[in-house]
Structure formats: C-alpha cells, structure tokens
N, C-alpha and C positions, 0 to 999 in steps of 0.2 A: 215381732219380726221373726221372719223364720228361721233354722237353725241348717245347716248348710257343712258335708263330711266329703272329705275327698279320698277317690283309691286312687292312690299314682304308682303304679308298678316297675322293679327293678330292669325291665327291656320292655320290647316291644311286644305284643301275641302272650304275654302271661296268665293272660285271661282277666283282665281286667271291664270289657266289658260284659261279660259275664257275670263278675259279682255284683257290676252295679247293676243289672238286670234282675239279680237274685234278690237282692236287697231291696228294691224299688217295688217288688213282690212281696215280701216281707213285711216291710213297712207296711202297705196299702193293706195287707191282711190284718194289720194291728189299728185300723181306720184311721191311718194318716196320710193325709193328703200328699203328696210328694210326687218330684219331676226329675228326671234328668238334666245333665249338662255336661256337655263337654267342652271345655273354650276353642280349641282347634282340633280339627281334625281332619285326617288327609284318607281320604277312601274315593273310590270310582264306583260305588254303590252307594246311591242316596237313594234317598226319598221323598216325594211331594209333603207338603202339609198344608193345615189345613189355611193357612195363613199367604199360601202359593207359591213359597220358600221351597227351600230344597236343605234334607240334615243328610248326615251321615247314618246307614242300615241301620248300624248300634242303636245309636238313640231311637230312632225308632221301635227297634225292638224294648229299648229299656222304658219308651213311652205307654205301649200296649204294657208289660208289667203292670205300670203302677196305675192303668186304666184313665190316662188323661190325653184327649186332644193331643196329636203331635204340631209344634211350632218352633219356626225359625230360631226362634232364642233358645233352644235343648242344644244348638250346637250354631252360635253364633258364626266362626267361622271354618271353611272348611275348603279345601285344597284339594282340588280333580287334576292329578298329573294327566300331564299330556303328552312328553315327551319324558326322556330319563334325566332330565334340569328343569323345567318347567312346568306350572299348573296353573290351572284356572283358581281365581280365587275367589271365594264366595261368602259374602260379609252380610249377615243377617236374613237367610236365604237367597239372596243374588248378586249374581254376578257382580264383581267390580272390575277385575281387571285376569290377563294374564300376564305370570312372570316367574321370570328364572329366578333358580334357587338365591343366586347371590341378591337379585334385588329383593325379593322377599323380606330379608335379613334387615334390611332397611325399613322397607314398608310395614312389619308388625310392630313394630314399636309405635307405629298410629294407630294399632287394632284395640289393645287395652282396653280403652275407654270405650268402644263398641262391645268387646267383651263383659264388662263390668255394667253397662248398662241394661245388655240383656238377662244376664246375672241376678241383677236385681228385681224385674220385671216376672221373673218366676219367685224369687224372694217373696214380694208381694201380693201372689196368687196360690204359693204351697206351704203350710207347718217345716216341708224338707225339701231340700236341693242335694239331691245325691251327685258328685263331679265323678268324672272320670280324666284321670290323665292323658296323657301321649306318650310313647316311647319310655323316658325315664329322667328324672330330674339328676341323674348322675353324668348325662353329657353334659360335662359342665364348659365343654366350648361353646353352648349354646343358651345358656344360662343370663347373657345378656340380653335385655327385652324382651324373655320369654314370657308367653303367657299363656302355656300349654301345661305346664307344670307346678315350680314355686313360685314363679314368678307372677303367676295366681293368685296361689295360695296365699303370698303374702299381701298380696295388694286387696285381696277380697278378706282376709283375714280366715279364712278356712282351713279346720285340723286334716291332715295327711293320714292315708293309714297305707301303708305301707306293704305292696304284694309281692313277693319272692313267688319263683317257679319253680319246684322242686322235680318236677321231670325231664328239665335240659341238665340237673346235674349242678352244682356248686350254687345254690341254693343259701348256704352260712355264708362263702364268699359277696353273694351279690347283694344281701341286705346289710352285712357289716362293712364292706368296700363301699355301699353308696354312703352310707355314713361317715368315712372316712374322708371322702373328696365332696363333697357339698358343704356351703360357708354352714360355721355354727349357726348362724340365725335362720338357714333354710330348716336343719334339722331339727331347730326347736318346734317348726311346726310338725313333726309327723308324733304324730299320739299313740302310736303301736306298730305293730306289724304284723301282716298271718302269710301261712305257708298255703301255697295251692298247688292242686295237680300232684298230690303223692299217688302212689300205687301200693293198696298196698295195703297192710295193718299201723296206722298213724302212729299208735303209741310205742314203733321200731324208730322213729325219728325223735323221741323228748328228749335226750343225750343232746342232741344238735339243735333244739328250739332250745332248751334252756342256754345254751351257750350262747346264740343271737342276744336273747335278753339280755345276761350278764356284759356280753358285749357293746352293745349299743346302751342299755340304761332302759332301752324301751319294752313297753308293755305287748306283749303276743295274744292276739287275739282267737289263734285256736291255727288249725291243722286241717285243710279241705281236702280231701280226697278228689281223685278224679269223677268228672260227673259225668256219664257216659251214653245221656242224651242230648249231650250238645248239638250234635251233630240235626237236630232235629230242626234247630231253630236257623232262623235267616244267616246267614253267614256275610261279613262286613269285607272279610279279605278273601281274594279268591285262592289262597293256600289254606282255607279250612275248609274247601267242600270236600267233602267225605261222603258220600250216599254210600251207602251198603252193597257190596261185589255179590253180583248175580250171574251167571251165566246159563241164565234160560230169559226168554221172554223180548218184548219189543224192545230192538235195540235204538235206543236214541244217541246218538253221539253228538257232541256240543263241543266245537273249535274255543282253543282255551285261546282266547287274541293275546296279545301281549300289551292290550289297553282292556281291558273285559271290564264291561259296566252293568250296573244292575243285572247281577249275575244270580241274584235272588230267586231271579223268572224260573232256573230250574229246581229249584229245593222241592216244589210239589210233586214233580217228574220223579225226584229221586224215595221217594219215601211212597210209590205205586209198585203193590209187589210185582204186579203184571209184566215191569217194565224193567230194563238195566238201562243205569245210564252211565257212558264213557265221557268223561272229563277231556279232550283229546290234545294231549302236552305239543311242543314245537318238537318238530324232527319225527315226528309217526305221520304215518300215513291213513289216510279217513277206509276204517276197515272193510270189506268187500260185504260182511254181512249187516251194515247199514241200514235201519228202515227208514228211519227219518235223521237229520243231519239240521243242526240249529245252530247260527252262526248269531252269536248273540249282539247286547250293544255291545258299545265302545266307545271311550273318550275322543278316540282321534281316526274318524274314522278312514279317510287316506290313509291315516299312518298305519294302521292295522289291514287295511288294503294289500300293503305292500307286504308286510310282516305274511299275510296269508301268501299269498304267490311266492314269497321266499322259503316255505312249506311245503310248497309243490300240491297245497292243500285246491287252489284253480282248475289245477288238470284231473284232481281225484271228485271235484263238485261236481263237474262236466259229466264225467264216469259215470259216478251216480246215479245222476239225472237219466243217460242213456239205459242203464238199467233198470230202470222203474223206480228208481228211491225217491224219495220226498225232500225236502228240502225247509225251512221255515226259516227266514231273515228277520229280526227283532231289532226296531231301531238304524244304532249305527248297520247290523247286519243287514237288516232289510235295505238300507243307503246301500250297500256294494253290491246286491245281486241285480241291480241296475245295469245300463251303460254307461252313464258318466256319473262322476261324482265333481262336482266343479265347489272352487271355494277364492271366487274374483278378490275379495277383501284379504285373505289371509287370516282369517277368523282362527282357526285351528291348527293351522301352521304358513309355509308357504303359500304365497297363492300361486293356484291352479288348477288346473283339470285333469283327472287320472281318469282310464277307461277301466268301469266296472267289471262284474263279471259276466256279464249277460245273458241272466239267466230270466231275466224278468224285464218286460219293454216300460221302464222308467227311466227320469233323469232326474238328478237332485243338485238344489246349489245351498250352496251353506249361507244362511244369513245372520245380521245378527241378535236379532230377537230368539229368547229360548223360551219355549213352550213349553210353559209346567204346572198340570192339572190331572184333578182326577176326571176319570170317565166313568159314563155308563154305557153299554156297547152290547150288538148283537152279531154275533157271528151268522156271516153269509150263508156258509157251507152250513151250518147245522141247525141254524134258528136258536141258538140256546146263547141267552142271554150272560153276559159279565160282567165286571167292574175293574177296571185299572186304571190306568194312568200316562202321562207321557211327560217327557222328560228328557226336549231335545233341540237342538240348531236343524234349520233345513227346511225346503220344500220341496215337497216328489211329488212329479207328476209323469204321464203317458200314459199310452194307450193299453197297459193292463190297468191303469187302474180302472176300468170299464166293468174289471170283474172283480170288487170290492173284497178284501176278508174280512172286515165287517163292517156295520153301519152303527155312527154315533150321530145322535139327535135327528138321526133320517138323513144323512150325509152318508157317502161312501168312504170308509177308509182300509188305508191298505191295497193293495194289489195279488193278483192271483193269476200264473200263465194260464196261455192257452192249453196248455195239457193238465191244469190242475195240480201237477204233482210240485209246484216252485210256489211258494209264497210269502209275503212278506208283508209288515206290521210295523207302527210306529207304538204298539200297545204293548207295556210291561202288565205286568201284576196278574196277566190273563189264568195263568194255572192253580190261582190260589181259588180259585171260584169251584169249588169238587161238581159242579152241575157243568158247569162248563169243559172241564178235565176232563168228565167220564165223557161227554158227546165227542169229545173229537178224537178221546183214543180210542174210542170206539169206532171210528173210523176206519184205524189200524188193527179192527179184529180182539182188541183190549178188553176184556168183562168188565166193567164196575164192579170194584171192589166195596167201598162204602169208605172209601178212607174221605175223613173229615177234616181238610189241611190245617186252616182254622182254628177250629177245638184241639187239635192234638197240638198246636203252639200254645195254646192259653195251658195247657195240661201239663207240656213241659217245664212249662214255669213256673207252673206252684210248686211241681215236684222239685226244681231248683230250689225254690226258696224253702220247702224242706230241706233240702240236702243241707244247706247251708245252718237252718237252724240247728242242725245234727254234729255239726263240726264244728263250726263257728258259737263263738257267746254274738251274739247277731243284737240280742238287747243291749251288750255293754258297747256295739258299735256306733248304734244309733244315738245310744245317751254320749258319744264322743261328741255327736255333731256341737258346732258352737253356732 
C-alpha cells in the first residue's frame, strides 16, 4: 500500500501548492511513482483530464511535476464560485449540483466517502500520494465535516506537515496559535512543520524556528526561501499573476472579470519579451495605447457581462475597435462579444437574456450539458496548427461564424468579424503551443523569439524541486509519509 503526506498550511496563498509541486518533482526524481491530491478545492481555473473530468490548475501543475496522466481523483472535489455565496460543485470531475455557501455546509458531509474513495484509487496506482490542503485547519468553525483539511487527515489516516508564511509577517504566531486552537487529536496528526517565503539569509530566523519547536513539541523540517520563479508556472488564483513590467513592445491588455476563469491562457503571453501584458483591475480604464484587448473566460458569464459595463469597460471595447485595435474573446469572453447571451433554465443564475456587446454577429444560450475535452485545432487566419481544450456551458452560433478562427476535425470553430480585427473562441490552452504563439503574434509585427513555453515549465520545476532540496531535509519529508 502506498504511503501518502500531507502539507496543510497556517492560511490560504502560503504556498502550499507549490511545495506539493516541488515535492511531486523530487520524489519522481528519486524513481517514485507519485500523484497528487487535493480533496477540495475551490478555484475558477481548471483543467480537462484525461479522464474528461475537470481538477483544479494546481493539480495539474503538481500532476506534470510528478510526470503522471492528469485525472479526476487528483482533486476529487472542487467548487467554481459563481456568485460571492455560490458555486458549482464538482464531484469526481463533474458537475453535481450548484449551491450556496450555507447549503454546502450540509452537503460535504456526503462528499467524504467520494473523497476517500478517490484517495484510495491513486493509493493503488502510486508508492506516494502527496495531499495538499485548503485554507487552514485552524478555522476551527469549520472543522465540522470538513474534509479539506483534518478532517482528512484523520479519516484517511495521513501525517500533516505543517506550512507557516514567513512573508505576511507573524509567522511564530500562526504555527504556534494553530496549535493552540485545533482539538488535541487533530494535532497529533501533524509530524513537523517548515517555514516558507523567507527573504533573506534563513539562518537570521533559528532564534524563531527553534522557538516554534520548543513550542509546539514539533519537529521543523527546514527554512524555504523565496523561490522567484514562480511566477513562471500556471497560476491557480488570479492574485498570483505577476508577468514581468515592461513598457516597450505589443501591448496586450487582458479585462481582469470579477469571475475570470482559466486565466492560464495568458501565462504564455506574459513570459514573450516582445510583448507587455496589462492585467487590467476594476475601475481603470482599457488604455488608449491597446493593440490587442482579450477579455477572457468566466464562471458566470452574464454576471461578468454586467461587472464589465459597470467598468465603463463596453464604451472603451467600442473605442477600440473604431480605432483599429484588435480584440480576442475566450470562452465566457468570446459569449459576450455577441448580441445576446440568453440562459431560459437559469443554469448560471437568473434566468434570461442580457444584450452582448456587439461586437461579433453571434448569439449563445446557455445549456446544460458542459463540454469538456481536449482538441486538436487549426487556426483559420494562419494555417498553424494547435492543441487545447474547452471547457464550457453554451451554444454560439451566427452569421460570423461563416468566418471560423479555427477548424477542429474539419468543423468550423469560433467566429471572426467582418473587419477581422474582433474575434472570438471557445479554445483555452491555445498560447502554450510556441508554433502557434509566434504565427499569430506575428501577425501584430511580433519576431519570434524562440521562447519554449513548455520546456521552460518542466525547467522550473526541477529548479523548484532543487530549491527545496537546498532548504528543506526533503528525504526526511518523504520518509514522514505513512
């Protein structure tokens, strides 16, 4: 049977899937087989698998680490907010239901056994199950029927190891305070603790690790510095994109929605010296020196409809457009550069029909089958072949779509105006293809650079799982697992 360690970290964003990325690297370089897990997880960036499921970005990134198949059981279940009390819930990669936060609370206390069973089933196929938490086993108002956390750990019998953030500051406080408010029996499960995200020369901090140990009783697994390629790899929450501040070169500007999905699609864009990309916050305006303007997916896509026109960001698209810029709609975005967006069932909230933005002669109803697979695709405009995926509710159709942006299996997909410069796409994953990247910014006058999106992810991660070897006793982690 295989031996199975979990990282539960003292908040949310401590970097906890990171280390189980780093690790799952680690491992696999030491020839053991090993998988990720997460048992809940709430993100608006998934990912297909190969299984026709849908996980949370994280795991997938922590699945490529440890070089296995991504599938439905790496993140049994997983919660796509829809509104700011509600999400879709998604039990073994699909769909089950939506629901507000209060029902929820109700409803996971039947997920367990869905959890535990997928649990098991990578059990069965890996030497290691590497877990990643949620949030933090010290809300301990939530601690009833959890199984995000200890309530895991104890039910699957799996050791804790315990991650503090030494960069938000009180750091002693948050690993000796969760210790302090979690029942005695949760804390028998955590086997250590390590510190992450120092800055800095690490051995200015052993005055304050040794004090956590003497405090808690527990073993310290070592001291991580900040790693400062993170920013390289896929990003799960849209407060970690970071691309690097340029101010020369093609300007891409990307509407930040206030549901943004599969926000991955621009990591490629951002890591192109050619290019800057602006992340573009609520309450600014889409800037005048624009080349191209990409309004990405979205969970909800009406609800981000309205979120954009209460932006003023509708009368700056228009703009735009009149000035020669470019435009590209992905997904939920390519749904609103439409004229209607219609939703008769209430699939995704009220139902009804909202007027797009009419920038493209489409109409889309929301139904409720979700389409989720990977593709092989040829781009219209440039003849250069890709690979993505889709990953959505809905039907679009009209009379742009006559002018395809590209064709899967000899089908037309996508829509393109009559002026060319407005187009839209139900296809994610399109910019990691570097052959397909360089044809269309070349388009916008772009060189190919040779950047290899791909390889420079696999590259960051070994380099992680160095880093980690450097800081961390990473052997005495692994010998934790039980």
């Amino acid at each position: 049977m295989a031996r199975a360690l979990m990282i539960q970290g003292t908040g949310s964003n401590v970097g906890k899937s990171l280390l189980v990325a780093g690790l799952c690297r680690a491992a696999r370089r030491r020839g053991i087989s090993v998988a990720p897990f997460k048992p809940q997880n709430m993100s608006n960036n998934a990912a297909v698998t190969a299984d026709g499921g849908e996980i949370g970005r994280a795991q997938a990134v922590q699945a490529l680490a440890a070089g296995v198949p991504l599938h439905s059981d790496m993140n049994p279940v997983l919660l796509k907010p829809e509104t700011d009390t509600g999400a879709q819930v998604i039990v073994q990669g699909r769909r089950l239901t939506t629901a507000q936060a209060r029902d929820y609370q109700t409803l996971r206390h039947r997920l367990l056994e869905k959890v535990l069973e997928s649990f098991g089933r990578l059990k069965a196929a890996h030497d290691l199950v590497l877990v990643e938490g949620a949030g933090s086993p010290a809300e301990t108002n939530l601690r009833e029927g959890d199984i995000a956390n200890m309530g895991f750990a104890r039910a699957a019998d799996v050791p804790v190891i315990l991650a503090g953030d030494i960069d938000r500051g009180g750091v002693i406080a948050q690993i000796v305070g969760t210790k302090a408010v979690i029942a005695p029996d949760d804390a028998a499960m955590v086997a250590g603790f390590l510190i992450n995200r120092f800055r800095g020369d690490p051995t200015l901090f052993e005055d304050g690790y040794r004090d956590i140990a003497q405090r808690t009783g527990w073993r310290g697994f070592g001291i991580c510095p900040w790693f400062g390629e993170a920013w390289k790899l896929p990003a799960e929450d849209a407060v970690d994109l970071a691309a690097p501040h340029r101010d020369t070169g093609l300007h891409v500007v990307c509407l930040a929605l206030s549901r943004i999905a599969n926000f991955d699609d621009l990591d490629p864009l951002g890591q192109e010296p050619g290019l800057r990309l602006t992340m573009l916050g609520p309450g600014r305006p889409i800037p005048g020196d624009a080349d191209l303007v990409i309004v990405p997916g979205t969970k909800s896509t009406r609800g981000d409809l309205a979120f954009l026109r209460d932006q003023g960001w509708d009368v700056d698209l228009a703009a735009h457009v009149r000035r020669g810029g470019h435009v590209l709609g992905i997904c939920g975005g390519y749904q609103m550069l439409g004229r209607t967006v219609a939703d008769p069932d209430g699939i995704e909230g009220p139902a009804g029909t909202d007027p797009g933005l009419g920038l493209l002669g489409i109409d889309t109803v929301m139904t409720p089958h979700k389409r989720l697979t990977e593709v092989a695709a040829v781009h219209a405009g440039t003849g250069a072949a890709f690979h993505g995926y889709e990953i959505h509710i809905g039907v679009t159709d009209g009379p742009d779509r006559a002018r395809p942006f590209a064709h899967v299996a000899g089908l037309p997909e996508g829509a393109v105006s009559a002026s060319g410069r407005v187009a839209g796409s139900y296809l994610h994953g399109m910019f990691r293809d570097d052959g397909f990247r360089a044809a269309y910014l070349a388009g916008f006058g772009v060189m190919e650079t040779g950047t290899r999106y791909d390889a420079g992810v696999d590259a960051v991660l070994d380099a992680l799982a160095r880093h980690l070897e450097t800081y961390l006793d990473v052997d005495a982690l692994l010998q934790a697992a039980r």
